[in-house]
C-alpha positions as CSV (number, residue, x, y, z in Angstrom):
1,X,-7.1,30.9,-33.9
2,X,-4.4,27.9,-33.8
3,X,-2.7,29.3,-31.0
4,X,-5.6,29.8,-29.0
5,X,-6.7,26.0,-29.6
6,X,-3.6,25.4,-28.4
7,X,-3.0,27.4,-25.5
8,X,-6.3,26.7,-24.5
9,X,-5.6,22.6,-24.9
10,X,-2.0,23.2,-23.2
11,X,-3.8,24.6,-19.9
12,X,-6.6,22.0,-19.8
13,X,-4.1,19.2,-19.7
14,X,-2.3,20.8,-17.5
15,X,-5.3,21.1,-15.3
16,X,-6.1,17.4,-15.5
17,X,-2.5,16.8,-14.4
18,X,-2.3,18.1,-10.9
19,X,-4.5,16.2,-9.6
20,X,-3.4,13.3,-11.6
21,X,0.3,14.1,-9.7
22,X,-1.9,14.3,-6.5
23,X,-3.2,10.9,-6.5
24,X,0.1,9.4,-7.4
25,X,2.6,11.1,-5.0
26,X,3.9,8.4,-2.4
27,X,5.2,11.7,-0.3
28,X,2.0,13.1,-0.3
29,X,0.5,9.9,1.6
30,X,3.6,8.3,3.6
31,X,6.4,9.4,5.4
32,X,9.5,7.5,4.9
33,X,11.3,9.2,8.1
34,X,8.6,6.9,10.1
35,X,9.5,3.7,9.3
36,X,7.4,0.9,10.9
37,X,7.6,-3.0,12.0
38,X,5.1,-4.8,12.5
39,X,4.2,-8.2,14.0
40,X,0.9,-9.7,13.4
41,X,-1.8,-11.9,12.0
42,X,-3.7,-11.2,8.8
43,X,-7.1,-10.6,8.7
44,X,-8.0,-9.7,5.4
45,X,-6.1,-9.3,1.6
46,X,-7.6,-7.2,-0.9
47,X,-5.6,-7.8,-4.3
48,X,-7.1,-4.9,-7.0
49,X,-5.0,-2.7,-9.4
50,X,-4.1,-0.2,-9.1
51,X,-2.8,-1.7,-5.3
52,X,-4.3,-4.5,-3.3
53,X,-4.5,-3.9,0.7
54,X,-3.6,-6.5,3.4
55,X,-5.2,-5.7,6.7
56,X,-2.8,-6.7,9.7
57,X,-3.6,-7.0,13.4
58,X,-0.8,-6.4,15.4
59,X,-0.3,-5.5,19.0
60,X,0.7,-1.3,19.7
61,X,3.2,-0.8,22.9
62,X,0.5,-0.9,25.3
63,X,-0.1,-4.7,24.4
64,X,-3.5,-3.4,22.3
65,X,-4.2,-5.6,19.4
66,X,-4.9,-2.7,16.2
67,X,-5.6,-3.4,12.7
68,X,-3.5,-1.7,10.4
69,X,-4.4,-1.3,6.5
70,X,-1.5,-1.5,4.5
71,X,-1.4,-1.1,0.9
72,X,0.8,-3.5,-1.4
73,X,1.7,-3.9,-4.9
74,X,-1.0,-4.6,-7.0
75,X,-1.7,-8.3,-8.0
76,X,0.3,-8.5,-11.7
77,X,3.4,-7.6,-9.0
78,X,2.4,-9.8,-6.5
79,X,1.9,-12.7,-9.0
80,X,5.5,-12.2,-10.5
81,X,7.1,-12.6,-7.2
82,X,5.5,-15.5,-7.4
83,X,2.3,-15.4,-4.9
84,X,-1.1,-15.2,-5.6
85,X,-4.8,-14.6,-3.9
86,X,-4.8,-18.3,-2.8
87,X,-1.6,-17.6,-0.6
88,X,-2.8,-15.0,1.2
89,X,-6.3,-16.3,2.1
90,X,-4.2,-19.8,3.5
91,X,-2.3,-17.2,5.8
92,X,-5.8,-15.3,6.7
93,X,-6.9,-18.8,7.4
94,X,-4.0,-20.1,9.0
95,X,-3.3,-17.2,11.8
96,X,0.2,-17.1,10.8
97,X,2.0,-14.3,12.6
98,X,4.4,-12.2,9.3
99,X,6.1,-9.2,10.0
100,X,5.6,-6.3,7.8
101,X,7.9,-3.6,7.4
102,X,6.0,-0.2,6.3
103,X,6.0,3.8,5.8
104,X,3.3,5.2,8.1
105,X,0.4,7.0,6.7
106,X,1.0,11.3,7.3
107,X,-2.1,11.7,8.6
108,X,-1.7,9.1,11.7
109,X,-4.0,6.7,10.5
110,X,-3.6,3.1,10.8
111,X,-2.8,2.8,7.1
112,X,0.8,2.5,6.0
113,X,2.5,1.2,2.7
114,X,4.4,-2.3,3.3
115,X,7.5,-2.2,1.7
116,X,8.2,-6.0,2.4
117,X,6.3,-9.0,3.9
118,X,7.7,-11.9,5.5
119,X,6.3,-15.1,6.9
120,X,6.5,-17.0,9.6
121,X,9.2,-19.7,7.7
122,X,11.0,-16.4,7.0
123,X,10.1,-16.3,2.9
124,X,9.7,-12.8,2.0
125,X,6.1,-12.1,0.1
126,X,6.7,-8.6,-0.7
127,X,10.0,-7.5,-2.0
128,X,9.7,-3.9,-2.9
129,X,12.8,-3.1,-0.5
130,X,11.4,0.0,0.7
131,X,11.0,1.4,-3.0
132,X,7.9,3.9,-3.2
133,X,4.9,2.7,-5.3
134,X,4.5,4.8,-8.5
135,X,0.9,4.9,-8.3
136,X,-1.7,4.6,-5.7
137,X,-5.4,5.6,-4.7
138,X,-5.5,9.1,-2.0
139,X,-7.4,9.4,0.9
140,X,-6.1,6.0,2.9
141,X,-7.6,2.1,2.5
142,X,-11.1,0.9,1.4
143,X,-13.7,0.0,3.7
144,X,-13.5,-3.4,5.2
């Protein structure tokens, strides 16, 4: 009967993990063979756990201004490299034009993952260098 219980506990967590794996696999959401730059304005900074989202209008080759979705370190990462909420509203607020480097989104959505940030004065916000997120919500950015 103690094997069963266990073989039976062993497959349920196993179960619970795939999808667990799922939601947390950077290669499942972004392709790092399409690296992107991007020059823009923020329009909106969502800071949550387990990843905040900084929306980003930025012209496309046809001279189109598109708002991209990019997620970002959550906000205990973003604190420790020393900005907060309060910085990114003055930028929202202020129009100033960052440039965002970024994996696109594998679907071709306007959603990527920034992998740095840096401003106009040329301070970098986001310093992940490119480094996958370990964690991460499926199925693109939330609603605006």
């Amino acid at each position: 009967m103690k094997i069963v219980s266990t073989a039976v506990l062993a497959a349920a967590l196993l179960a619970a993990s795939i999808p667990a794996a799922a939601h947390h696999s950077f290669q499942g959401e972004y392709d790092q063979s399409k690296p992107l730059t991007l020059v823009g304005k923020l329009t909106k900074v969502v800071l949550e756990n387990p990843h905040g989202w900084i929306y980003l209008d930025a012209k496309n080759s046809q001279g189109k201004v598109v708002n991209w979705a990019l997620e970002i370190p959550g906000p205990n990462v973003v604190n420790r490299n020393g900005f907060d909420r309060s910085i990114y509203q003055a930028m929202v607020e202020s129009g100033e034009e960052v440039t965002v480097t970024a994996y696109a989104s594998r679907d071709g959505s306007k959603h990527a993952w920034a992998g740095g940030l840096t401003r106009a004065d040329g301070r970098t916000v986001i310093t992940l260098s490119g480094i996958p997120p370990q964690g991460g919500r499926r199925g693109g950015p939330p609603p605006q």
